[in-house]
C-alpha positions in Angstrom: 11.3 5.6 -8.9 11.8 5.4 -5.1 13.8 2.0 -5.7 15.6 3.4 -8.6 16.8 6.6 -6.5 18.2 4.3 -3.9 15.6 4.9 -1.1 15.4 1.3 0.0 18.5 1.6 0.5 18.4 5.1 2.8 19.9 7.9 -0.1 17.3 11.1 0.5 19.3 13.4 -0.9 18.9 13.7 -4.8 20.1 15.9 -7.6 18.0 15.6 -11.2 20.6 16.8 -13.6 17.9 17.3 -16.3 14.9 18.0 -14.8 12.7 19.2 -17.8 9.1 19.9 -17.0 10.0 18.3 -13.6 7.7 15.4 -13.7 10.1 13.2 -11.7 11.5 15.7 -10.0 7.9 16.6 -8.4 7.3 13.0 -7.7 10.5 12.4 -5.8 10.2 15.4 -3.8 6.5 13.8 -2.7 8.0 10.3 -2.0 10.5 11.7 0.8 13.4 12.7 -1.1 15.3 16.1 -0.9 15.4 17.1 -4.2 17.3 19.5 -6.2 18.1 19.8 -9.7 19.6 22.1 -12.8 17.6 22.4 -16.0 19.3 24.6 -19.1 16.7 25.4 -21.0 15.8 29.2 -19.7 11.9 29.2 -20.6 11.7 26.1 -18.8 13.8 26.4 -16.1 11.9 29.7 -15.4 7.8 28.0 -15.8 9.3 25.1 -13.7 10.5 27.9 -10.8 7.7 29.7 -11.5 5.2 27.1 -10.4 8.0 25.8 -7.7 7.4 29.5 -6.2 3.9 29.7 -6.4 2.6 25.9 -5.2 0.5 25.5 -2.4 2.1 21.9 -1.7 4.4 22.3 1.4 6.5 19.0 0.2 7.7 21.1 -3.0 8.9 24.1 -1.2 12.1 22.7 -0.4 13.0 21.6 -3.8 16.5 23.8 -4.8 16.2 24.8 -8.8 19.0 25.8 -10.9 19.6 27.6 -14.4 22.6 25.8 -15.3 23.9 22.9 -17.8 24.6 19.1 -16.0 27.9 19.2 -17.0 28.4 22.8 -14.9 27.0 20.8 -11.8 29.5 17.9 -12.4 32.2 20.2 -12.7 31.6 21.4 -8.7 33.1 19.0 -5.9 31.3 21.5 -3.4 27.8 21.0 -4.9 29.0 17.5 -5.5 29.7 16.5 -2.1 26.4 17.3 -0.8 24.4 14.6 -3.0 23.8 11.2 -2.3 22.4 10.3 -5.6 22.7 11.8 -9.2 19.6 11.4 -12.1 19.8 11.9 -15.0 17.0 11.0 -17.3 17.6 12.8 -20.8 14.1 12.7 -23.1 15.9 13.1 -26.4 
């Protein structure tokens, strides 16, 4: 993952633009990246900021959560222009 996000190359600052139950999302966070990421689904999006709120783990503090669909995201050269790198991963 750390190769595929571009971190041998120096990119730390990653958006997941599905981030699901936020397995990767967790372990990029806890490899050195700044992570942030949009998830659609509002049950998951609200377990995954749930547990983001309550952790004990002072990497995953930092991690930025939003309800929103990828294409939403895409659509904003602000939030754009602050990303390095862009994952996507879809599981279906």
């Amino acid at each position: 993952l750390y190769r595929a996000l571009g971190g041998h190359k120096g990119y730390r600052r990653v958006h997941d633009l599905s981030v699901g139950m936020g397995m990767d999302l967790v372990m990029a966070q806890q490899l050195g990246f700044s992570m942030s990421g949009n998830e659609r689904s509002s049950l998951i999006y609200f377990l995954l900021n749930q547990a983001l709120k309550r952790t004990q783990d002072p990497k995953l503090k930092d991690v930025s959560l939003e309800f929103s669909d990828a294409k939403d995201f895409l659509d904003d050269s602000m939030k754009l222009s602050q990303i390095e790198v862009l994952y996507f991963d879809p599981m279906y």
